[in-house]
C-alpha positions as CSV (number, residue, x, y, z in Angstrom):
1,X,0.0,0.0,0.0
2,X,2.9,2.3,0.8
3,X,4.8,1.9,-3.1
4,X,2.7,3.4,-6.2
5,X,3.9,1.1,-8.9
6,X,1.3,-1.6,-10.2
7,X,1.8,-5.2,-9.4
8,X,-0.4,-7.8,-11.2
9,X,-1.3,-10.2,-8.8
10,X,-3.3,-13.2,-8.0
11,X,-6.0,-14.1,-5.9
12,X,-6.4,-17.7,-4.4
13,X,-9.6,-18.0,-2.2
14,X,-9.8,-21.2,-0.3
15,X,-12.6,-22.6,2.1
16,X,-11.0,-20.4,5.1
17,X,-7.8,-17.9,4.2
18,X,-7.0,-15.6,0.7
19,X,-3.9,-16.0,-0.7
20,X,-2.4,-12.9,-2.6
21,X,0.3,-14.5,-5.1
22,X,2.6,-12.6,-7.8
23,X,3.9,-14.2,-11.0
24,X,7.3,-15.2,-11.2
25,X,8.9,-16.5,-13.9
26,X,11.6,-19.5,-14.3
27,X,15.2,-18.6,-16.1
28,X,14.9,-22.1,-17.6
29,X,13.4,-23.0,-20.1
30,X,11.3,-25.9,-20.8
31,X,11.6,-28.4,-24.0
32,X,8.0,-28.8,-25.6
33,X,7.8,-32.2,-24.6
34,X,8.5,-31.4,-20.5
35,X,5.5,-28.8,-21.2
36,X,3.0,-31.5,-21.4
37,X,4.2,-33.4,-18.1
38,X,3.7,-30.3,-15.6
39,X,0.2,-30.7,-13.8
40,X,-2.0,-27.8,-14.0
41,X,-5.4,-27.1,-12.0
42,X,-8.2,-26.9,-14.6
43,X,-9.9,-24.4,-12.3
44,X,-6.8,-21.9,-12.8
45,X,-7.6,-19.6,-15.3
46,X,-6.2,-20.1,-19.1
47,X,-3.9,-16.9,-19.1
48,X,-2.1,-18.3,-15.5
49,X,-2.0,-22.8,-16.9
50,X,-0.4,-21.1,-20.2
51,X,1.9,-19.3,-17.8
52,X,3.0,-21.9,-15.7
53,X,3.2,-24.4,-18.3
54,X,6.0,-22.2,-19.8
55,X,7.7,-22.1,-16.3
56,X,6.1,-19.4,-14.2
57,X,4.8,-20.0,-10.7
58,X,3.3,-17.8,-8.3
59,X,5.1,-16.6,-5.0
60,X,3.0,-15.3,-2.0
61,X,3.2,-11.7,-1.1
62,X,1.6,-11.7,2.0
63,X,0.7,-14.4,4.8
64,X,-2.6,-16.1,4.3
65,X,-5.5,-14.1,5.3
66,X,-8.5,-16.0,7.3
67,X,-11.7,-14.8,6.0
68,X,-12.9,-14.8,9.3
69,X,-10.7,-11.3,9.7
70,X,-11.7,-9.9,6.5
71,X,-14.4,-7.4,5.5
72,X,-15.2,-7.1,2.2
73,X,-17.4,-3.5,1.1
């Protein structure tokens, strides 16, 4: 909240805590055929499974939040 540059980030929400999550990518590079072997949820959306198919993951920003302590307006 305190730096003014944009971040893209993602949003994981699970049964009891949100996860804020920013894209990192790898420095190597995977062979087509290693591409098909890396597991991707189906529920993740097509932009982020292309992403992390080439390598990417995610790293967490900030510790889980329970949705028992967040307000939503």
């Amino acid at each position: 909240s305190e730096n003014t540059r944009l971040l893209d980030v993602y949003l994981f929400l699970f049964d009891d805590f949100l996860l804020i999550t920013k894209t990192k990518r790898n420095k190597k590079k995977y062979r087509g055929s290693e591409t098909s072997l890396i597991p991707v949820c189906p529920s993740l959306t097509p932009e982020l499974q292309s992403f992390i198919r080439e390598g990417g993951c995610c790293t967490v920003l900030e510790q889980p939040m329970p949705l028992d302590r967040l307000i939503l307006k």
